[in-house]
C-alpha positions as CSV (number, residue, x, y, z in Angstrom):
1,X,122.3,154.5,80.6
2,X,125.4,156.6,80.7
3,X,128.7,156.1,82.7
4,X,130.7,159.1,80.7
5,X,132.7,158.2,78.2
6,X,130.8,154.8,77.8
7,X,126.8,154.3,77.2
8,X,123.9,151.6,76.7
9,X,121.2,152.2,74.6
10,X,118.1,150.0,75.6
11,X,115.0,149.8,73.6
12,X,111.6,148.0,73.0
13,X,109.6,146.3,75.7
14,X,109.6,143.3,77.4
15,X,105.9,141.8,77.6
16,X,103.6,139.4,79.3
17,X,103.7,137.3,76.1
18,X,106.6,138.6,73.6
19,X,110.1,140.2,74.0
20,X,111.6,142.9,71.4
21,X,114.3,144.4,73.5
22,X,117.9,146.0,72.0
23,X,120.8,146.9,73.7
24,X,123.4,149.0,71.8
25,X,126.7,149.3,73.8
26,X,129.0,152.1,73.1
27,X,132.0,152.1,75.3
28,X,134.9,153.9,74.0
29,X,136.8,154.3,77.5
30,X,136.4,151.4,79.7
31,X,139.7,153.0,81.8
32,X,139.4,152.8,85.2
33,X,135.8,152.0,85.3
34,X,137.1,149.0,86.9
35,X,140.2,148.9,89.2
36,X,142.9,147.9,86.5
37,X,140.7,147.4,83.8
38,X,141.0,149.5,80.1
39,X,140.0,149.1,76.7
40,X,137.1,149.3,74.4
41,X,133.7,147.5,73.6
42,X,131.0,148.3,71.0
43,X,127.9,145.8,70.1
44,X,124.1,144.8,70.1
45,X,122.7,142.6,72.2
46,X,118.9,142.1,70.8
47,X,116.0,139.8,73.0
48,X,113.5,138.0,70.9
49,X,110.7,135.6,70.7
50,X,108.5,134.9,73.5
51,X,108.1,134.4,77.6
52,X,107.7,130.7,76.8
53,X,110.5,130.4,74.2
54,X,113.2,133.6,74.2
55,X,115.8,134.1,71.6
56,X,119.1,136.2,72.8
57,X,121.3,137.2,70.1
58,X,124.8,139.2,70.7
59,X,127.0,140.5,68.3
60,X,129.7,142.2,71.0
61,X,133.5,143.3,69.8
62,X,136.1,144.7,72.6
63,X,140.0,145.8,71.4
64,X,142.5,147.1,73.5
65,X,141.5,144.7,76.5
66,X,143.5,145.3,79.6
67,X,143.2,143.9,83.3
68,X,146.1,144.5,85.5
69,X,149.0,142.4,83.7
70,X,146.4,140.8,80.8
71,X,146.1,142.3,77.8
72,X,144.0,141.0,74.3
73,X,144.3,142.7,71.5
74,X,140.8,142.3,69.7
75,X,137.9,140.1,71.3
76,X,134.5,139.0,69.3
77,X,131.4,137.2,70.5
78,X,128.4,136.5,68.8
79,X,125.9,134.0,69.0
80,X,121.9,133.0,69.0
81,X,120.8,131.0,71.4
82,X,117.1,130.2,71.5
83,X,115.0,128.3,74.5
84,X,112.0,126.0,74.0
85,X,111.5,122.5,75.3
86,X,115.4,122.5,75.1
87,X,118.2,124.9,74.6
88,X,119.6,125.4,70.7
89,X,121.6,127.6,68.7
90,X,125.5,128.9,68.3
91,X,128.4,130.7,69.9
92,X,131.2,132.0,68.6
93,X,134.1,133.9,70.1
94,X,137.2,134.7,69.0
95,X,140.2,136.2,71.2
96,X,143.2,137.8,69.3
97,X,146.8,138.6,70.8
98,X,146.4,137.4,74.3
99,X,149.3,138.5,76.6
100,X,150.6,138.5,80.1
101,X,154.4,137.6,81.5
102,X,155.6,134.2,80.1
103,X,152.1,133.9,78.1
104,X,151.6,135.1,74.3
105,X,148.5,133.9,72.5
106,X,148.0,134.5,69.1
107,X,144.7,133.4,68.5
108,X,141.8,131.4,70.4
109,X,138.6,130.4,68.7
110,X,135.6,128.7,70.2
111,X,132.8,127.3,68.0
112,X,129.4,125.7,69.8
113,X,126.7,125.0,67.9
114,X,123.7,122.7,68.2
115,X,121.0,121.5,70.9
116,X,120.8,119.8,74.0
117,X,120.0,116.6,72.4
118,X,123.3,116.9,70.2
119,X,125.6,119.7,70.2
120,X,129.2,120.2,68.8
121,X,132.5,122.6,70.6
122,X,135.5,122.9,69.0
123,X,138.6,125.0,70.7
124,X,141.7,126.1,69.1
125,X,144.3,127.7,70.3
126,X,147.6,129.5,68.5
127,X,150.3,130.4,70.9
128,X,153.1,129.9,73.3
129,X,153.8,128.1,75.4
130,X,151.3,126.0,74.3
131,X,148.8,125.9,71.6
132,X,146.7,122.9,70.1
133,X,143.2,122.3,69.6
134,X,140.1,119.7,70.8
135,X,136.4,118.5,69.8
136,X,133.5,118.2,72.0
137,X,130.6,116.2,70.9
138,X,127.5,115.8,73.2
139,X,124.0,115.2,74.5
140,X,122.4,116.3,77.5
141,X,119.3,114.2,78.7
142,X,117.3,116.5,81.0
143,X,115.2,114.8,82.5
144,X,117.8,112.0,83.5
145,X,120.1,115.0,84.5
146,X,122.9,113.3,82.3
147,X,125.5,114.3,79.4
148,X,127.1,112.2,77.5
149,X,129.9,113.2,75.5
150,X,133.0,112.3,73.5
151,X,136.4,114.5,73.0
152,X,138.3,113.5,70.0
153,X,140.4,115.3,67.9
154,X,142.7,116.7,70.5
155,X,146.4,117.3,70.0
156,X,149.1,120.1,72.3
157,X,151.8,121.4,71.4
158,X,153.9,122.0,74.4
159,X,157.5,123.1,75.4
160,X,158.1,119.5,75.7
161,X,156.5,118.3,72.7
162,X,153.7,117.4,71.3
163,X,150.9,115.6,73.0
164,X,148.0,113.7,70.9
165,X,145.2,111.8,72.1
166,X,145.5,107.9,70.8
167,X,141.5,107.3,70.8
168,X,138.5,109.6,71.6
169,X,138.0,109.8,75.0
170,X,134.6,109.0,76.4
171,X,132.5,111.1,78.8
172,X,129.4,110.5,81.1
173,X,128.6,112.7,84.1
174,X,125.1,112.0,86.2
175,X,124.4,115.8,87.8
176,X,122.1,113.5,90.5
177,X,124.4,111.5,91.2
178,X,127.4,114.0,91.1
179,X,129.4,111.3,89.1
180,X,131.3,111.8,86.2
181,X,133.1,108.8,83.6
182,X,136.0,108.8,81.9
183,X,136.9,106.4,79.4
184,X,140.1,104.1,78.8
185,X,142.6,106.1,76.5
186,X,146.3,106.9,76.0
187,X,148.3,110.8,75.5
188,X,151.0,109.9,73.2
189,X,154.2,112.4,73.4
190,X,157.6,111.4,70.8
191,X,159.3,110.6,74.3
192,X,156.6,109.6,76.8
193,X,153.4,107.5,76.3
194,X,150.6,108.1,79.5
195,X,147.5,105.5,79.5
196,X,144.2,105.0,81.4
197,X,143.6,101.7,80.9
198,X,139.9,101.5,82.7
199,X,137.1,103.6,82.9
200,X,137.7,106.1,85.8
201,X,134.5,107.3,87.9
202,X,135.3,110.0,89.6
203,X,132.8,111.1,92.4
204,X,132.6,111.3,95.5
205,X,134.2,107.6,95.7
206,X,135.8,106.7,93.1
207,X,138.9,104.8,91.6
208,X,141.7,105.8,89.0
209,X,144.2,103.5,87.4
210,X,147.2,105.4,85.2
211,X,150.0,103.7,83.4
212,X,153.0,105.7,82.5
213,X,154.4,103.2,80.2
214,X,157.4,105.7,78.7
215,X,158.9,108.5,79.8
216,X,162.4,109.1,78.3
217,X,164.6,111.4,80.0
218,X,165.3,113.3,76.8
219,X,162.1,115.1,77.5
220,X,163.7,117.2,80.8
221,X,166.6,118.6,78.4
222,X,165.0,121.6,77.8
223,X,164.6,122.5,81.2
224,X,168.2,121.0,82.7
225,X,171.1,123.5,83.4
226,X,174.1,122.5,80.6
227,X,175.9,121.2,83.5
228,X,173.3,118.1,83.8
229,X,172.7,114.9,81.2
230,X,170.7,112.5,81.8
231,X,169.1,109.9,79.6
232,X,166.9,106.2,80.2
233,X,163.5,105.2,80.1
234,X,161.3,105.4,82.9
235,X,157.6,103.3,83.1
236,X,155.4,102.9,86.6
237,X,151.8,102.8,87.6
238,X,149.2,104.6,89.8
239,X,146.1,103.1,91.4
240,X,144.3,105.3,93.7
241,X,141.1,105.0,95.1
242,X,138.9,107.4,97.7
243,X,135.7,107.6,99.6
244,X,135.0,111.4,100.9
245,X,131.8,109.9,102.6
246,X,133.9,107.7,105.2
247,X,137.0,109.0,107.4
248,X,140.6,109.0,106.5
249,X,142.9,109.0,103.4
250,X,143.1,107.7,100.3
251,X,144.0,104.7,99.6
252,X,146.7,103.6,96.7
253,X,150.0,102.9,95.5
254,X,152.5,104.1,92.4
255,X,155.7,102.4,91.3
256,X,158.4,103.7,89.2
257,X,161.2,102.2,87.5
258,X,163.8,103.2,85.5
259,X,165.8,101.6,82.8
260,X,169.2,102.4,81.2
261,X,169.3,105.1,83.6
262,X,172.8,107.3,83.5
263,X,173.2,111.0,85.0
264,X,176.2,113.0,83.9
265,X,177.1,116.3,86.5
266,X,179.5,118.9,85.1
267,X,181.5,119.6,88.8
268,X,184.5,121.7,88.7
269,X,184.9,120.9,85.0
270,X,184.7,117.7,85.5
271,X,182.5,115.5,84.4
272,X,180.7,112.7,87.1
273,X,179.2,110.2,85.6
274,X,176.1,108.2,87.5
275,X,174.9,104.7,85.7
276,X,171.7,103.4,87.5
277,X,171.7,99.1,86.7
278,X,168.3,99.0,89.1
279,X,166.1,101.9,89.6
280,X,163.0,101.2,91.6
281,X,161.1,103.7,93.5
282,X,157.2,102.6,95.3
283,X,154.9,104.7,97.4
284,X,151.9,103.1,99.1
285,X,149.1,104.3,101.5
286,X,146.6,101.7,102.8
287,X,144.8,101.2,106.3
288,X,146.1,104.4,107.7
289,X,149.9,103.2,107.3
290,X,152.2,105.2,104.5
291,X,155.2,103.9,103.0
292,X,158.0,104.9,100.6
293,X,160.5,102.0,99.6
294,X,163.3,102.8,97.2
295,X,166.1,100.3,95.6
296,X,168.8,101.6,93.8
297,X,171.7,99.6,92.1
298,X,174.9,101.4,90.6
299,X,176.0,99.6,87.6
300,X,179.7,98.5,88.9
301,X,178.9,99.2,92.1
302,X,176.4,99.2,95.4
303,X,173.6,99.5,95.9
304,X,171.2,101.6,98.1
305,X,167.8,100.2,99.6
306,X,165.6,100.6,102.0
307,X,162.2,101.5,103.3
308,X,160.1,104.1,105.7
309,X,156.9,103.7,107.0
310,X,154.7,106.3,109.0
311,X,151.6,104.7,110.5
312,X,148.7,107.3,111.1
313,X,149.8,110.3,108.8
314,X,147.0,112.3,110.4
315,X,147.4,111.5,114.2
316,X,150.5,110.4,115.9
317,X,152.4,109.9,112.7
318,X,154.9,106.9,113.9
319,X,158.4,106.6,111.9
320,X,160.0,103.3,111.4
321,X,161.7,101.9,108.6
322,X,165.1,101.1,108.0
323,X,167.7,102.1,105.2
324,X,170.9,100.1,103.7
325,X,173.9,101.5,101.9
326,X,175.7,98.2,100.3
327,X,179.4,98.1,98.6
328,X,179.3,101.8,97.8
329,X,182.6,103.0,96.2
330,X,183.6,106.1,96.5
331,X,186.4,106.4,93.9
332,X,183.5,107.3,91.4
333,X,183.6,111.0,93.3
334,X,187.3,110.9,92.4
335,X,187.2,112.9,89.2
336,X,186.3,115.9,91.1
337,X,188.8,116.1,93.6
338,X,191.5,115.3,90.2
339,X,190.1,118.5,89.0
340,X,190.1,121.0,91.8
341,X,193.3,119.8,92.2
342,X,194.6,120.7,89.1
343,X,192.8,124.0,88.9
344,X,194.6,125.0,92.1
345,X,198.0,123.7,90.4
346,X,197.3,125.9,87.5
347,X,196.0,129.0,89.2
């Protein structure tokens, strides 16, 4: 087969009882044989063993990868897999110099090996803006229809930190059932800490529980204008459960609270200084009724409260509530209108 530049040589024969087919692929010019698509791609893809129990090997290298705004440098894959009573054998692939606008990946490997009864993965990856790596281990029971799995070993680097995996995280998903487990475990970050303190099953009912016991403030720095500080501790909770088999929404609540709270706001040189003594935020949907409550206390201050409810959020979507500004001072804005004063003086 031919498509000029590019061509596939196939040989051999596939039979009633054995396979010897090869494949060489020679495709110096891949330009344009797709809408956006360029580069080049050379390898040997050979078919082996029998009807009953195939053998595919691939040895296939492509450099100079490009689709649209993606690019990669230098891509490998090569693997045996063979198929008897159950699937066995080993993938590699390894992707150099990936790039696209705000992406640049130095290097991703991925290593499977093993059978259905117990197979390995492992996935690295070099790069910004995030890099890291993970291992899969498994077993697939095929006549139950179920994996079982573990993913240990998994850290991120991210422009926020690094994120690590406290405990291997367990994994069971029943195909007949459409159901899939997720064990208790904890991503640990230098200024956050984010737990799952209970198995989740996640189907088409299900319930999820997820503590954010730590998240510091420091962590938005990179991403705040210089204009903006802010610093305090921040914990809360999730619990959400769901039903896609009955009508309606889902049902659950989060709460957040912050502690040691204080926001600092550059305005007309100035700087305006926000300290937060009580911090509470909650969101809760249940029996078709949403609502949002909020307290908020200034240290040497007021204090803002209040709460909004909207009772069916799919139909007539009522609005009641009521919210409460207490003792707020003003003269904390003061520094501002000191400031643009005396700019005006000066100018």
């Amino acid at each position: 087969m031919r498509w000029a530049p590019n061509s596939a040589d196939v040989k051999g024969e596939l039979g009633v009882k054995d396979l010897n087919l090869d494949a060489t692929i020679d495709a110096p010019g891949l330009d344009n044989a797709l809408p956006g698509l360029g580069g080049t791609a050379k390898g040997i893809v050979k078919v082996r063993g029998t009807v009953e129990a195939p053998q595919l090997l691939a040895d296939i290298t492509a450099r100079g990868l490009r689709w649209q705004a993606l690019s990669i440098a230098q891509a490998r894959i090569e693997g045996d897999i063979k198929s008897t009573d159950q699937i066995a054998g080993h993938l590699n692939v390894r992707v150099e110099r990936i790039s696209q606008p705000d992406v640049n990946i130095n290097l991703v490997t991925l290593d499977a090996k093993g059978s259905e009864k117990k197979h390995q993965l492992q996935l690295r990856v070099q790069g910004e803006p995030v890099s890291g790596q993970l291992s899969l281990n498994g077993s697939f029971d095929r006549g139950a229809e179920r994996w079982k799995g573990t993913l240990s070993d998994t850290r991120f680097q991210t422009p926020v930190g690094p994120w690590s995996l406290t405990r291997a995280i367990t994994l069971d998903y029943r195909n007949k059932e459409q159901k899939i487990s997720i064990g208790p475990h904890c991503w640990l970050n230098p200024n956050a800490e984010l737990c799952v303190p209970q198995t989740i099953d996640a189907g088409a009912a299900g319930r999820a529980v997820v503590n954010l016991n730590r998240f510091d403030l420091a962590m938005l720095k990179p991403f705040m204008p210089d204009t903006t500080q802010a610093s305090g501790i921040f914990s809360g909770k999730a619990d959400v459960s769901w039903d896609t088999t009955k009508e309606g929404l889902p049902q659950g609540n989060v709460t957040l609270s912050g502690r040691n709270v204080k926001v600092t706001q550059t305005v007309n040189d100035a700087p305006l200084p926000v300290a937060f003594e009580t911090l509470n935020l909650s969101a809760d949907l249940h029996n078709n009724r949403a609502e949002l409550g909020w307290l908020i206390r200034l240290t040497n201050n007021g204090q803002f409260d209040g709460k909004v409810q909207v009772s069916d959020p799919q139909g007539r979507r009522n609005l009641g509530g009521n919210v409460n500004m207490r003792n707020v001072n003003l003269a904390m804005v003061n520094p501002i209108f000191f400031a643009r004063r005396k700019k005006r003086r000066e100018c």
